[in-house]
C-alpha positions in Angstrom: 0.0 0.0 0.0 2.8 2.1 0.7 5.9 3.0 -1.3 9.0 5.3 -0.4 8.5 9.4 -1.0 11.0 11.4 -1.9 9.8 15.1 -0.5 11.9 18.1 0.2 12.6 19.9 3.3 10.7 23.0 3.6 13.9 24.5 6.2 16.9 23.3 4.0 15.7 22.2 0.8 17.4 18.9 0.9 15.8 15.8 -0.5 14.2 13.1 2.0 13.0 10.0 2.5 9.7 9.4 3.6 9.7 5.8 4.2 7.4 3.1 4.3 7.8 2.4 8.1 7.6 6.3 9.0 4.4 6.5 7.0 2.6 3.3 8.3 3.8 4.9 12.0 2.0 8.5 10.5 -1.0 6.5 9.4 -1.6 4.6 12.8 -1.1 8.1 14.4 -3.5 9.7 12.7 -1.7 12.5 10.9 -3.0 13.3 7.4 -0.2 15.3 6.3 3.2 14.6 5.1 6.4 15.9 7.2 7.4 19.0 5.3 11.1 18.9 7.3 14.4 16.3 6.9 14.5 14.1 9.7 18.0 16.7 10.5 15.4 19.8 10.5 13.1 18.6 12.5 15.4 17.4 15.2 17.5 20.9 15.3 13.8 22.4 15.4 12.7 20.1 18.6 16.0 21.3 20.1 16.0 25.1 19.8 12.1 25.3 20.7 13.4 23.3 24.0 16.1 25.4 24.9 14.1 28.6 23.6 11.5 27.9 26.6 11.4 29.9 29.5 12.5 27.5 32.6 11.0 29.7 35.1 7.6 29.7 33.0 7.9 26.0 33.0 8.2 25.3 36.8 5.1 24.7 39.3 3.7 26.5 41.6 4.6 25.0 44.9 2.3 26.0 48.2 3.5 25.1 51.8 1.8 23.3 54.1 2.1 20.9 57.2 2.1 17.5 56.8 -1.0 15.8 58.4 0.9 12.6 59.5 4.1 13.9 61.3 3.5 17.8 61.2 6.3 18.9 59.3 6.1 21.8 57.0 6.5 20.8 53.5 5.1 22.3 50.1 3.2 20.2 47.1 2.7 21.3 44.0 -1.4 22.2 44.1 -3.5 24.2 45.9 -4.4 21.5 48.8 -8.1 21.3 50.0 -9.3 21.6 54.1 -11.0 18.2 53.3 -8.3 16.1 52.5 -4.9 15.5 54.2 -1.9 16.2 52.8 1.5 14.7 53.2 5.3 15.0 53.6 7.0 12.9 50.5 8.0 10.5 52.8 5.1 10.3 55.0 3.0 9.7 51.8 5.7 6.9 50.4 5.0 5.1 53.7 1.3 5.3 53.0 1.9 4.4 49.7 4.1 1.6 49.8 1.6 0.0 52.7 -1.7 0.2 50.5 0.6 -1.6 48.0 1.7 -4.5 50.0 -1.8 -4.6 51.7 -3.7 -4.9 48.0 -1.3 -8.3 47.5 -3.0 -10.0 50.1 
């Protein structure tokens, strides 16, 4: 069904493959359109819009708060709720790792 493309790169204006195996992978994806970049392009592309992002627009939003099992002040990473408690990391990897042993019985 099928066959090797040969398309040119929109960035560089190299010639491409676009290969039976990459377009089977676009066709189980979903994507209806072609790549219009070299495989080269695209990658340079994924790595300047990386580095190109704002890291402190990136980070969460952390909020303190006291841990409900052991009372140490910790922060998380939402907005907690007065109706549910909220953990330490290790307080809640002790609660974690029990409800795990306690499903295998």
């Amino acid at each position: 069904m099928f066959q090797d493309k040969i398309l040119t790169c929109r960035d560089c204006g190299q010639d491409f493959t676009f290969s039976v195996s990459e377009q089977e992978f676009f066709a189980d994806k979903g994507f209806t359109n072609e790549p219009g970049r070299c495989p080269e392009c695209r990658a340079l592309r994924k790595q300047n819009s990386n580095r190109g992002s704002n890291y402190s627009q990136n980070r969460r939003e952390m909020h303190s708060v006291i841990c409900s099992n052991c009372g140490q002040e910790t922060t998380v990473p939402f907005v907690p709720s007065q109706d549910k408690p909220v953990y330490c990391r290790d307080c809640y990897q002790k609660l974690a790792s029990n409800r795990r042993v306690g499903s295998y019985r």
